[in-house]
py3Dmol code that shows the C-alpha trace and the ligand (Angstrom):
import py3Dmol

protein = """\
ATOM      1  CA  UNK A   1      17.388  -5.630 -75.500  1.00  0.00           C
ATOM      2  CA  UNK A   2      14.727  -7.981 -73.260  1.00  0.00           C
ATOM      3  CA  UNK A   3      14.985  -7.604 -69.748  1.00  0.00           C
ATOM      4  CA  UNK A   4      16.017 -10.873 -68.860  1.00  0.00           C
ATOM      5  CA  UNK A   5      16.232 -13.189 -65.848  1.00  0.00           C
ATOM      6  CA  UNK A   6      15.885 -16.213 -67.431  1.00  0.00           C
ATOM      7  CA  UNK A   7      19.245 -18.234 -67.553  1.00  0.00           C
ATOM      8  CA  UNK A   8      18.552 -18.429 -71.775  1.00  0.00           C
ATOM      9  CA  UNK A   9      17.516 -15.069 -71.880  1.00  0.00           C
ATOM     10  CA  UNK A  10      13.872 -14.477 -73.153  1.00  0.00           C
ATOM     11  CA  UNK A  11      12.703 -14.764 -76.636  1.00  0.00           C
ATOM     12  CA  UNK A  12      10.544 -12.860 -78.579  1.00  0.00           C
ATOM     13  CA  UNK A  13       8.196 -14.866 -81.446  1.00  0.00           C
ATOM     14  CA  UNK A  14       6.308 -13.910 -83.953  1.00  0.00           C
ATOM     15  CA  UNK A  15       3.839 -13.601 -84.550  1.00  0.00           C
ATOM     16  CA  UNK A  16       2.753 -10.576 -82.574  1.00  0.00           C
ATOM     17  CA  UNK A  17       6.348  -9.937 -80.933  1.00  0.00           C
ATOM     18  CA  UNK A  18       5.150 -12.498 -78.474  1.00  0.00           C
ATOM     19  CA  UNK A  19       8.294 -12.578 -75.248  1.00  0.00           C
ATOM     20  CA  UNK A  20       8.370 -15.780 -73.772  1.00  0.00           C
ATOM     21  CA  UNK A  21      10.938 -17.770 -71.742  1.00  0.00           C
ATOM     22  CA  UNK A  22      13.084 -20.132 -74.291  1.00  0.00           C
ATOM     23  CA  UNK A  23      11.165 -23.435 -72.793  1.00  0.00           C
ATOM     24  CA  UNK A  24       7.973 -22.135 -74.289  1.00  0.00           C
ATOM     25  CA  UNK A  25       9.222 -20.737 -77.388  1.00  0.00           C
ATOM     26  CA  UNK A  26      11.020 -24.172 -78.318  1.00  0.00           C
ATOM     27  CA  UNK A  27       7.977 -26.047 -77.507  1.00  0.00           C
ATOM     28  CA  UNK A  28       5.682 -23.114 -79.657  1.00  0.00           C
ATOM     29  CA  UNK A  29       5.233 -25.695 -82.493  1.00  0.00           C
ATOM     30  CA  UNK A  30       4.251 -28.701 -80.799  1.00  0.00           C
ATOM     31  CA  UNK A  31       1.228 -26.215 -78.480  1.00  0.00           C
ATOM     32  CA  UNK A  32      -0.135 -24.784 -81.481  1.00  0.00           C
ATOM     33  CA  UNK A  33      -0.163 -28.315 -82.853  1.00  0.00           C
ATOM     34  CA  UNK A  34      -1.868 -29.684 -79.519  1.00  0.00           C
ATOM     35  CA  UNK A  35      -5.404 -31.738 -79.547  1.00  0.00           C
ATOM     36  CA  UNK A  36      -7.715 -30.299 -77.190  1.00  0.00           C
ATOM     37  CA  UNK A  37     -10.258 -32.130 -75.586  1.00  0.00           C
ATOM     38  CA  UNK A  38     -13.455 -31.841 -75.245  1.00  0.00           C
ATOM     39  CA  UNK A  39     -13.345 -31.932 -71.849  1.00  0.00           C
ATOM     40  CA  UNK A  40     -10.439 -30.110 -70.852  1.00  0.00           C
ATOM     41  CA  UNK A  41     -10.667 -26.624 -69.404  1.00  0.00           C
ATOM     42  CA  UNK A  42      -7.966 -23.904 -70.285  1.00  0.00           C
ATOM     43  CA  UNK A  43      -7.336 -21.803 -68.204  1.00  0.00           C
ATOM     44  CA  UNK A  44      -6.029 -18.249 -70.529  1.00  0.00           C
ATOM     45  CA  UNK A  45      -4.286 -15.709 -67.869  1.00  0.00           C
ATOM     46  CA  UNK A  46      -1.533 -12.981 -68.524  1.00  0.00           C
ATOM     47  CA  UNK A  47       0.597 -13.660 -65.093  1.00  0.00           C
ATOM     48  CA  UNK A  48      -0.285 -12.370 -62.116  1.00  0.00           C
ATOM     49  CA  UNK A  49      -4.053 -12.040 -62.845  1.00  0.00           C
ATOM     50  CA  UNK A  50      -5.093 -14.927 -60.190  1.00  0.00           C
ATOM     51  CA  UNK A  51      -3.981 -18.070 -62.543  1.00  0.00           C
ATOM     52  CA  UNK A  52      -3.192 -19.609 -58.883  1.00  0.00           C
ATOM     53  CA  UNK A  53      -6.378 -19.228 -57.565  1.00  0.00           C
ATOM     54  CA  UNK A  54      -8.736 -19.613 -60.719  1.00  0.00           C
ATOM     55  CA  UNK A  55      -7.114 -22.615 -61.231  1.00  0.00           C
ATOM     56  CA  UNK A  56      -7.561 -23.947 -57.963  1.00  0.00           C
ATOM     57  CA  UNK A  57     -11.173 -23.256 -58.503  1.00  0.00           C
ATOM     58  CA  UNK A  58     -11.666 -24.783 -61.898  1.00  0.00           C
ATOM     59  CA  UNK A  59      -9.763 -27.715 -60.666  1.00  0.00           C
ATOM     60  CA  UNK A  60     -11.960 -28.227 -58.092  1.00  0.00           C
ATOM     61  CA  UNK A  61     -15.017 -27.716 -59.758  1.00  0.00           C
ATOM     62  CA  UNK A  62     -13.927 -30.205 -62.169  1.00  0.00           C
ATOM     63  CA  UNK A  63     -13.276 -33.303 -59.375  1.00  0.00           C
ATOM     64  CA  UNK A  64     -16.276 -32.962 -57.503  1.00  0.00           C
ATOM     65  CA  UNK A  65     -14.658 -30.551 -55.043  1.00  0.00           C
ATOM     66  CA  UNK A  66     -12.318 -33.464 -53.774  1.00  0.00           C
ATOM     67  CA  UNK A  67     -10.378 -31.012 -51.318  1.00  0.00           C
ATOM     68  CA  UNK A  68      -8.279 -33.392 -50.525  1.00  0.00           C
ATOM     69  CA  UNK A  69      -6.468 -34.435 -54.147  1.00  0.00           C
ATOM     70  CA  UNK A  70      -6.723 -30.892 -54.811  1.00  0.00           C
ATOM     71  CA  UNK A  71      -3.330 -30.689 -52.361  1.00  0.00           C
ATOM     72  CA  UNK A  72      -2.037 -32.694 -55.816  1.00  0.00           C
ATOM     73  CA  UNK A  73      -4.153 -30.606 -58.175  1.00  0.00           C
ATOM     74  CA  UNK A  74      -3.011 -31.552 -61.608  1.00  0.00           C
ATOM     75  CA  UNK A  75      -3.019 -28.491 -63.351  1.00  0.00           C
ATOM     76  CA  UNK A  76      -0.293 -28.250 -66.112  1.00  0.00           C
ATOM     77  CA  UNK A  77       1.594 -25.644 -68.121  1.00  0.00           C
ATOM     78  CA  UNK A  78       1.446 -27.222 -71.568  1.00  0.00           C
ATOM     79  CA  UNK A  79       4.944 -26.164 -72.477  1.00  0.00           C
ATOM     80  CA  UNK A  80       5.825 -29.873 -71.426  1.00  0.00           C
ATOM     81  CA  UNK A  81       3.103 -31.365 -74.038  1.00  0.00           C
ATOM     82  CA  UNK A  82       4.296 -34.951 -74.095  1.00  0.00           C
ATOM     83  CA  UNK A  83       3.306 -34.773 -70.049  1.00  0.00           C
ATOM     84  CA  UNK A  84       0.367 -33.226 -71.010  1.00  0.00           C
ATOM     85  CA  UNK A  85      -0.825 -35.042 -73.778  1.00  0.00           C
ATOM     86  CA  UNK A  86      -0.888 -37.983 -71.361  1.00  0.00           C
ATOM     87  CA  UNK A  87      -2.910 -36.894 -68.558  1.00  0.00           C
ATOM     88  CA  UNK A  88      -6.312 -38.451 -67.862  1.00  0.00           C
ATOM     89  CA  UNK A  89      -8.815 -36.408 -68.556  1.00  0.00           C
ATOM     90  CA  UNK A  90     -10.671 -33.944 -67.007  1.00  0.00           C
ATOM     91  CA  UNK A  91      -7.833 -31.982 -67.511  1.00  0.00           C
ATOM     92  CA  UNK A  92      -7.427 -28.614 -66.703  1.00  0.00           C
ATOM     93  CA  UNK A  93      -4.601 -26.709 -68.486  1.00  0.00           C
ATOM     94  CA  UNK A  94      -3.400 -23.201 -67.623  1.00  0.00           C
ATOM     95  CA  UNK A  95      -0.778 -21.724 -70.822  1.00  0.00           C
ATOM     96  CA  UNK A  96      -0.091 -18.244 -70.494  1.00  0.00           C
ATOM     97  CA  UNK A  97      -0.428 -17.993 -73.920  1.00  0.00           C
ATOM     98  CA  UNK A  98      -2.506 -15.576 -75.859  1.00  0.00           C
ATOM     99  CA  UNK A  99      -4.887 -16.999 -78.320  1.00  0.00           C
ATOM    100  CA  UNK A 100      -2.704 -16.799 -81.271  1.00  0.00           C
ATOM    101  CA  UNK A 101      -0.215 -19.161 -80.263  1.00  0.00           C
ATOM    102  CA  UNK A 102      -2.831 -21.661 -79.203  1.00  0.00           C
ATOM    103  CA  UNK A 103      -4.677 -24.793 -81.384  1.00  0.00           C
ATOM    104  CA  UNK A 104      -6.674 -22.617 -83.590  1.00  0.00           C
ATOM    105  CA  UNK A 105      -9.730 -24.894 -83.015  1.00  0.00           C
ATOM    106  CA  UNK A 106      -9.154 -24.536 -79.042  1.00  0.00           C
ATOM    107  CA  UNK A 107     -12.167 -22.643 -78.950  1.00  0.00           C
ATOM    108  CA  UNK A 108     -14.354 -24.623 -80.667  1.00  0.00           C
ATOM    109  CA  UNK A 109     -13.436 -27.614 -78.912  1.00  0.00           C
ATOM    110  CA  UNK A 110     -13.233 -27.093 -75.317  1.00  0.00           C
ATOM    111  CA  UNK A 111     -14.044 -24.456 -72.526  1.00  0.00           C
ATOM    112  CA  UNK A 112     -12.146 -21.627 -71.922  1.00  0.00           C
ATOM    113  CA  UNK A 113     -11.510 -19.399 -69.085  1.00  0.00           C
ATOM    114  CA  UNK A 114     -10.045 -16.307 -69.204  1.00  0.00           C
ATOM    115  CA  UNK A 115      -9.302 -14.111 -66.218  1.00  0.00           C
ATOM    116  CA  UNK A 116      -7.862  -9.856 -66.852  1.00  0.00           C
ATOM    117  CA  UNK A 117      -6.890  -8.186 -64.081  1.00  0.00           C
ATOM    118  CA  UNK A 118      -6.213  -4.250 -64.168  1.00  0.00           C
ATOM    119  CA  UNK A 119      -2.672  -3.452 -65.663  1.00  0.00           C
ATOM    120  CA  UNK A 120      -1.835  -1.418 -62.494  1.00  0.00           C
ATOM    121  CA  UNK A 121      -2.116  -4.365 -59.648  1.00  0.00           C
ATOM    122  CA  UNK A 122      -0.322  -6.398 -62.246  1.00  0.00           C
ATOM    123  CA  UNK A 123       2.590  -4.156 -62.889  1.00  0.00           C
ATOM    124  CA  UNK A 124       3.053  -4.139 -58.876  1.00  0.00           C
ATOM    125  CA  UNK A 125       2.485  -8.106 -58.272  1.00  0.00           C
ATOM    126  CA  UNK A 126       4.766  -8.943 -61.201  1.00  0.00           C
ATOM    127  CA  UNK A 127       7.510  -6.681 -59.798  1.00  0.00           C
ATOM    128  CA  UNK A 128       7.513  -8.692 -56.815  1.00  0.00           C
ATOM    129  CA  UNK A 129       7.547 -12.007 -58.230  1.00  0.00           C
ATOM    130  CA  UNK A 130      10.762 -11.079 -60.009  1.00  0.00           C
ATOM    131  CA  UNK A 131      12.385  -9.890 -56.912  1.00  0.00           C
ATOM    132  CA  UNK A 132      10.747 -13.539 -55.024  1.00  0.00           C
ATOM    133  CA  UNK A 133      12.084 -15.692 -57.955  1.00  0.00           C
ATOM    134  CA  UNK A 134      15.767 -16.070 -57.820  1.00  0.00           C
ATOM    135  CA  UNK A 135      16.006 -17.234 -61.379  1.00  0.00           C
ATOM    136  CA  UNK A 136      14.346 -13.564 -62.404  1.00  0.00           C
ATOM    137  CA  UNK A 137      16.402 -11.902 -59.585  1.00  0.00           C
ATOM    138  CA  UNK A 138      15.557  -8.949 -60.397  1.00  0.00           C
ATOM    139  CA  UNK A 139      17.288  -5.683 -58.664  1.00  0.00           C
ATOM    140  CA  UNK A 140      16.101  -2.966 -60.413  1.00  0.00           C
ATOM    141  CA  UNK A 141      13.203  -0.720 -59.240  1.00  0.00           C
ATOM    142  CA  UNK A 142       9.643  -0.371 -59.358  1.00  0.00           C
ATOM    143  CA  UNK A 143      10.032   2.430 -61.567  1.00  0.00           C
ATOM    144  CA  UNK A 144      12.364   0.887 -64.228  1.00  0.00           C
ATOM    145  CA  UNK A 145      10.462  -2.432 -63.999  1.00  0.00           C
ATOM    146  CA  UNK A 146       6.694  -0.592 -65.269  1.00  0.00           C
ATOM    147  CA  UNK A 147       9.009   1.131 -67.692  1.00  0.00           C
ATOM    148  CA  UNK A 148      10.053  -2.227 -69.038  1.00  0.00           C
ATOM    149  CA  UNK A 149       6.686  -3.596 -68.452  1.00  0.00           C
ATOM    150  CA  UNK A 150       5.016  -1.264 -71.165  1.00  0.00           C
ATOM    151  CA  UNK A 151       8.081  -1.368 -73.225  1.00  0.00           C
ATOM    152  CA  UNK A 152       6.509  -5.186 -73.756  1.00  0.00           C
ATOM    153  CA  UNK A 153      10.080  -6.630 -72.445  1.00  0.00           C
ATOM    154  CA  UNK A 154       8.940  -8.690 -69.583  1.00  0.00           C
ATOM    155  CA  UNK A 155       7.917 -12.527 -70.345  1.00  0.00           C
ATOM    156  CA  UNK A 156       4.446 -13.223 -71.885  1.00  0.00           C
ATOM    157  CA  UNK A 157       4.361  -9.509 -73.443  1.00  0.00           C
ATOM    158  CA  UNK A 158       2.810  -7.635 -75.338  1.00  0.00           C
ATOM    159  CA  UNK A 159      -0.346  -7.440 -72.117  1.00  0.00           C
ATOM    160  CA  UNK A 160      -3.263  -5.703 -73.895  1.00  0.00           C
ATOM    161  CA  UNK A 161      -2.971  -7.956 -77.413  1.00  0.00           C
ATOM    162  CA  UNK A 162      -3.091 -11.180 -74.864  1.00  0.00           C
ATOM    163  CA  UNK A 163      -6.526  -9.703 -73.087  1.00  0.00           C
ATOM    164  CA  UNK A 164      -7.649  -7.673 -76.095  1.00  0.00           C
ATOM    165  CA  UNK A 165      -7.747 -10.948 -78.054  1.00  0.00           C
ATOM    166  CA  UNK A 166      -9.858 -12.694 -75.433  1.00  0.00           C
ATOM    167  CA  UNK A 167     -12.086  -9.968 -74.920  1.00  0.00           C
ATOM    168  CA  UNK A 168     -13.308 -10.087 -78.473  1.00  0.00           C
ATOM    169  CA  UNK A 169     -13.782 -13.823 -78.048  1.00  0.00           C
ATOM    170  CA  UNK A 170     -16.020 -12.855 -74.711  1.00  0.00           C
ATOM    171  CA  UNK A 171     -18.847 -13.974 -76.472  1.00  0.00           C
ATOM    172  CA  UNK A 172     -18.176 -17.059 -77.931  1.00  0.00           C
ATOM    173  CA  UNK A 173     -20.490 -19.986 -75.883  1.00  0.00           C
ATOM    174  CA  UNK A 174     -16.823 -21.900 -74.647  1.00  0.00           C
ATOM    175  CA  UNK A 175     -15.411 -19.010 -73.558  1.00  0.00           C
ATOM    176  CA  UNK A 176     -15.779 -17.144 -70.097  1.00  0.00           C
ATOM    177  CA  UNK A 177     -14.124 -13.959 -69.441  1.00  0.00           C
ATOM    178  CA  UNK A 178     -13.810 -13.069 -66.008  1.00  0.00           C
ATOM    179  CA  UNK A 179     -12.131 -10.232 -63.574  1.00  0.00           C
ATOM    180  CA  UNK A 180      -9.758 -10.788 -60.711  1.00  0.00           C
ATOM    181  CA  UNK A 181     -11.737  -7.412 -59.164  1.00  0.00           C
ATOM    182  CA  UNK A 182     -15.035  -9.002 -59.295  1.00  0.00           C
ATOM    183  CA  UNK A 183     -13.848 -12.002 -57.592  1.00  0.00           C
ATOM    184  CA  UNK A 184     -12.369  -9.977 -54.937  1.00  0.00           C
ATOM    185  CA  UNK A 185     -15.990  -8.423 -54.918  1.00  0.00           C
ATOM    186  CA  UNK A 186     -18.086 -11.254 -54.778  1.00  0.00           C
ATOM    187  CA  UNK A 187     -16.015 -14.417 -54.561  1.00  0.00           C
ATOM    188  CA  UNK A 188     -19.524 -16.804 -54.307  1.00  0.00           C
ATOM    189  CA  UNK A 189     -21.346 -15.143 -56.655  1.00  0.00           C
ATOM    190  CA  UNK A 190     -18.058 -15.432 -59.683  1.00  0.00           C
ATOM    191  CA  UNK A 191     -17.867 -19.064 -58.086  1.00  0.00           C
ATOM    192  CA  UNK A 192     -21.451 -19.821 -59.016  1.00  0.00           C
ATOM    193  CA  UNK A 193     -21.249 -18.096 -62.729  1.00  0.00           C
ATOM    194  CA  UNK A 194     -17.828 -20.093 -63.149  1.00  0.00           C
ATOM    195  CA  UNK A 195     -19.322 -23.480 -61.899  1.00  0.00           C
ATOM    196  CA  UNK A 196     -22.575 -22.943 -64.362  1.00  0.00           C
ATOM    197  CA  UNK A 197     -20.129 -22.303 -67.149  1.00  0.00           C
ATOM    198  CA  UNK A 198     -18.698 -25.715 -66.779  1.00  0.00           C
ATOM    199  CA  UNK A 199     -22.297 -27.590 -66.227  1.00  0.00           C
ATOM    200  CA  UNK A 200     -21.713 -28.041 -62.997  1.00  0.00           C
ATOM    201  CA  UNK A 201     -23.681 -28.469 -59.775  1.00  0.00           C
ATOM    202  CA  UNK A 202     -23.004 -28.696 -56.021  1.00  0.00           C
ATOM    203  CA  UNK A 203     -24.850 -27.854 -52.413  1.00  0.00           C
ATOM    204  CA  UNK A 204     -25.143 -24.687 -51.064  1.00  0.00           C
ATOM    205  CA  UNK A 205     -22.900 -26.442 -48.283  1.00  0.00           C
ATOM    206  CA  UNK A 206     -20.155 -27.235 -50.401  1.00  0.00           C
ATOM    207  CA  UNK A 207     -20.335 -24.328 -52.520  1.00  0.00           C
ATOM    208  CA  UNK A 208     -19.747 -22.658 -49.026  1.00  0.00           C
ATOM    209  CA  UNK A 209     -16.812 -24.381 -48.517  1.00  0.00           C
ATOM    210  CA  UNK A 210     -15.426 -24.140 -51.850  1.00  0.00           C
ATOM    211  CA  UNK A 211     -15.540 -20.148 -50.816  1.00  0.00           C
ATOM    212  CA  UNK A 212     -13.930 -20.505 -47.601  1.00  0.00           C
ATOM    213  CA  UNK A 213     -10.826 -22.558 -49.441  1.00  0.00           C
ATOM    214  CA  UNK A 214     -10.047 -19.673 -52.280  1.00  0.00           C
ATOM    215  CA  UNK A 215     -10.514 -16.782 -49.344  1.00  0.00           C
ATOM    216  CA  UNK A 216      -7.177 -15.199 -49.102  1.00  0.00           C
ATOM    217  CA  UNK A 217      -6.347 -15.746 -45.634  1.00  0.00           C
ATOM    218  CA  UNK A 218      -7.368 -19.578 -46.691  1.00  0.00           C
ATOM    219  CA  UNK A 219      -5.329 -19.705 -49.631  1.00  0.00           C
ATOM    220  CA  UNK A 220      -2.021 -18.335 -48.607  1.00  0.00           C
ATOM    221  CA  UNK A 221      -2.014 -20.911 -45.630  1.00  0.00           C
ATOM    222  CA  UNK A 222      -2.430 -23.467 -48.204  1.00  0.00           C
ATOM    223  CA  UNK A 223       0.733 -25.289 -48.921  1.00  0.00           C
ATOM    224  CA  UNK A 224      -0.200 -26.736 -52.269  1.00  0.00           C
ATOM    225  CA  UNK A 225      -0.597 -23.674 -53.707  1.00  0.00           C
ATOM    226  CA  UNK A 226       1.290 -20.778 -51.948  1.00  0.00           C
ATOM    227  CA  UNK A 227       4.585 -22.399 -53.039  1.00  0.00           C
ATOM    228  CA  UNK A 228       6.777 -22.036 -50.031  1.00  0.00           C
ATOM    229  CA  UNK A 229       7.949 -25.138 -50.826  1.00  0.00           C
ATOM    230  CA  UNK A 230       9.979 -23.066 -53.251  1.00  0.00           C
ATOM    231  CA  UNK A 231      11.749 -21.886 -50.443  1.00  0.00           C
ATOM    232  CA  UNK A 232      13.192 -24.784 -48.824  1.00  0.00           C
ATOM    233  CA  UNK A 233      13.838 -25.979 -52.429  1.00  0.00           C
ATOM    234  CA  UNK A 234      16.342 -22.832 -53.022  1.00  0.00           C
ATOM    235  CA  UNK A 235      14.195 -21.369 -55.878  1.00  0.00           C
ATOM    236  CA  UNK A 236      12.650 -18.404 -54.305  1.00  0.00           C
ATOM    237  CA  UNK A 237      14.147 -15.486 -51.689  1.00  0.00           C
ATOM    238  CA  UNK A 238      12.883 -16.207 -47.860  1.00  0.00           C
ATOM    239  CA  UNK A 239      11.374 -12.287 -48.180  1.00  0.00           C
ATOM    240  CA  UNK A 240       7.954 -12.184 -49.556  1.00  0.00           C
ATOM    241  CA  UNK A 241       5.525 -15.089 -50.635  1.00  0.00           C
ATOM    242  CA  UNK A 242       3.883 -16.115 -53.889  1.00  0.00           C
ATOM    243  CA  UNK A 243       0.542 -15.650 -52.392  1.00  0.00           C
ATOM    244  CA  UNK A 244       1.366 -12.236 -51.724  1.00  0.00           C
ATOM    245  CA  UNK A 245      -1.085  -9.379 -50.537  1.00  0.00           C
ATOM    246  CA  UNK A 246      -4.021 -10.294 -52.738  1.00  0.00           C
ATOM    247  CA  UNK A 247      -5.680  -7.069 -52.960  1.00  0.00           C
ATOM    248  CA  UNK A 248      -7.051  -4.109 -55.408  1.00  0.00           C
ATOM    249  CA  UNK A 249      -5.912  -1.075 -55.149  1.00  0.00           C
ATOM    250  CA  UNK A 250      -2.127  -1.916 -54.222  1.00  0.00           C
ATOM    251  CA  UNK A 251      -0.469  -0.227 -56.894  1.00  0.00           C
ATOM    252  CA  UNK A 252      -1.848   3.132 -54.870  1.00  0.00           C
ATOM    253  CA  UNK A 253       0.672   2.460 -51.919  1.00  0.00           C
ATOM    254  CA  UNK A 254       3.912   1.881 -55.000  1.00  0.00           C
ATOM    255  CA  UNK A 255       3.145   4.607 -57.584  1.00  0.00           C
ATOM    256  CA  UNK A 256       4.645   8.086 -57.492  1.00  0.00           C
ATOM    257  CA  UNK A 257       1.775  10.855 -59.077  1.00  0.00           C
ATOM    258  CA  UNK A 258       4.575  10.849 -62.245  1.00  0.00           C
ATOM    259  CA  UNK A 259       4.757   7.490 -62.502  1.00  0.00           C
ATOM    260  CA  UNK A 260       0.894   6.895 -62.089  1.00  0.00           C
ATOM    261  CA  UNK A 261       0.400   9.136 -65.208  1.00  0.00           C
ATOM    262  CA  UNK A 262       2.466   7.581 -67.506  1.00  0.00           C
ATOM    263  CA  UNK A 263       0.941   4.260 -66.897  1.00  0.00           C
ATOM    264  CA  UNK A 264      -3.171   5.861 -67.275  1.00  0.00           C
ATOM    265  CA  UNK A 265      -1.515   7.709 -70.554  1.00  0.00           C
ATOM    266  CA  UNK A 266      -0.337   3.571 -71.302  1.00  0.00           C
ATOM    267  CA  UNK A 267      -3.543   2.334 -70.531  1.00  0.00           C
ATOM    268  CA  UNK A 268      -5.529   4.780 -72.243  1.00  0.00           C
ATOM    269  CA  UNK A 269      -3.452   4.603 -75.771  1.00  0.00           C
ATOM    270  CA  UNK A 270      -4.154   0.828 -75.689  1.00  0.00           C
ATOM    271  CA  UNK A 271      -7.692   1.306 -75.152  1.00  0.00           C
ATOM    272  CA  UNK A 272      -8.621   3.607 -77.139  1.00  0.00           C
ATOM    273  CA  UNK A 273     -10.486   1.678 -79.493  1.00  0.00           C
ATOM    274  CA  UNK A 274     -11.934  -0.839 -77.057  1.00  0.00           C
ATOM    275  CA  UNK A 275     -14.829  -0.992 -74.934  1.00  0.00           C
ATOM    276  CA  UNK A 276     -13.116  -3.003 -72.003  1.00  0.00           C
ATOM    277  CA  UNK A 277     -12.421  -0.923 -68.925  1.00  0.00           C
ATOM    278  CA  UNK A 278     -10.281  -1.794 -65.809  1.00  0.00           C
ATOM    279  CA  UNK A 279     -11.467  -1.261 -62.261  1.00  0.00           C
ATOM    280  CA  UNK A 280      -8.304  -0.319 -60.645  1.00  0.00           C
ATOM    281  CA  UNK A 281      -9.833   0.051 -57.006  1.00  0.00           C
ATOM    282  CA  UNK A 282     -12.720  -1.766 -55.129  1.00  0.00           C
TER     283      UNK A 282
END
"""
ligand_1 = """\
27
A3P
P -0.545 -9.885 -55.502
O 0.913 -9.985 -55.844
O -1.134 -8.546 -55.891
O -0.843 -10.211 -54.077
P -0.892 -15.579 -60.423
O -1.402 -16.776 -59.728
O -1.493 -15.358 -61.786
O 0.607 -15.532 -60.426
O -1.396 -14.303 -59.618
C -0.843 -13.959 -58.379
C -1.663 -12.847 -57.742
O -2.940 -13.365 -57.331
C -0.964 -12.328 -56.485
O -1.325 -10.940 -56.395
C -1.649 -13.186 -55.432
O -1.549 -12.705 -54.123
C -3.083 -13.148 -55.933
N -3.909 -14.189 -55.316
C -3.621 -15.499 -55.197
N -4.590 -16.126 -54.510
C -5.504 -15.193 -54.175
C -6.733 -15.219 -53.441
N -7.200 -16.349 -52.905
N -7.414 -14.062 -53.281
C -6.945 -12.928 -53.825
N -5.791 -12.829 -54.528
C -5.076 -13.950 -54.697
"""
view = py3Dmol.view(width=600, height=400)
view.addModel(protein, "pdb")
view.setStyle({"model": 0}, {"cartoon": {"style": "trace"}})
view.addModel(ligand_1, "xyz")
view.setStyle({"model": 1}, {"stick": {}})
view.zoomTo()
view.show()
């Protein structure tokens, strides 16, 4: 039984037990069949691990930080691929997809970033984007939404296989594996290691302004990007925003002590045999 909150119903693909919403899965063909280019950027997130604002960033970084065409940043989920496959290039695509259900040459071809975020802050963010999204409208609690969470029923499940996968690919030259923590830690200085990644150059001054724009405060007062729109439009509940609290740590003020265990004992099974560790407060 997947926890749903799609109007289909969510579907779960092999191979890897994959859940995804039913416009992804019918489309699963035609992405693994995709041509990248060789300039595109992908952008590789599980949600709720800053796809919003990394892709903002890359976007930028890409169009010679043209702030003002970013407020109609064409960033695309490539689950329409027709759309996609027409788009001029530099383009900058952002599938939640893990590796496995991606062009198997993606790598090879074109850049890829990849941004983890700790399992905790993403548990807590994703429970309150399926209480803001109407279509999820989710009622349940905290507690029975991390239960479903590790059960791998929530949409773009299983978690550590999507990261896991990356993380072995950390080395590869076209890839770039990055943490939402150490962007919250030093926003210019993850900037700057992004921007070299891509080949790319700018001022100090614009690079300081480029900064500014992805600071929180910044970014949630940014209508292209904080989707309020989505309010007016019907789609999401008037309590709480997309752009929500943007912090570290903010699974400390949600968890019970019992509940907190359960997740490290999680956590810990899954890494077991890895070397990639979560900072779970700045
Ligand atoms: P929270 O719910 O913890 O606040 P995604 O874009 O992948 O859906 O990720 C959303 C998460 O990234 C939300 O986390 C959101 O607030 C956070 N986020 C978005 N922009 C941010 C920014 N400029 N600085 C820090 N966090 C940001």
């Amino acid at each position: 039984q997947l926890f749903t909150g799609y109007d289909e119903g969510l579907v779960r693909m092999e191979p890897g037990g994959f859940v995804m919403p039913p416009s992804y899965a019918r489309n699963a063909e035609k992405i693994y069949r995709m041509q990248p280019r060789s300039d595109d950027v992908w952008l590789l997130t599980f949600p709720k691990c800053g796809t919003t604002w990394t892709c903002e960033l890359l976007w930028l970084l890409q169009n010679n930080c043209d702030f003002e065409s970013s407020r109609e940043n064409g960033t695309y989920h490539p689950n329409s691929v027709l759309r996609v496959e027409q788009l001029p290039s530099p383009r900058v695509l952002r599938p939640h997809l893990p590796f496995y259900l991606l062009p198997p040459q993606l790598l090879d071809t074109t850049k890829v970033v990849y941004v983890a975020r700790n399992p905790k802050d993403v548990i807590v963010s994703y429970y309150y984007h399926h209480k803001l999204i109407k279509l999820h409208g989710y009622i349940g609690t905290l507690d029975d939404f991390a239960e479903y969470f590790m059960n791998d029923e929530v949409a773009y499940a299983p978690f550590f296989p999507h990261i896991l996968d990356a993380w072995s690919k950390r080395h590869h030259p076209n890839m770039h594996f990055m943490f939402y923590e150490d962007m919250k830690r030093d926003l210019r200085g993850e900037i700057e290691k992004v921007a070299t990644f891509l080949g790319k150059s700018y001022s100090d001054e614009v690079m300081a302004k480029l900064t500014e724009h992805l600071k929180f405060d910044n970014f949630q007062k940014n209508e292209s990007v904080n989707n309020e729109s989505g309010k007016k439009m019907g789609a999401m509940n008037e309590d709480g925003r997309f752009i929500r609290k943007g912090k570290t740590g903010d699974w400390k003020n949600h968890f019970s002590p019992e509940l907190n265990s359960r997740i490290d004992e999680w956590i810990e099974k899954n890494l077991a045999d890895s070397d990639l560790k979560f900072v779970t407060e700045l």
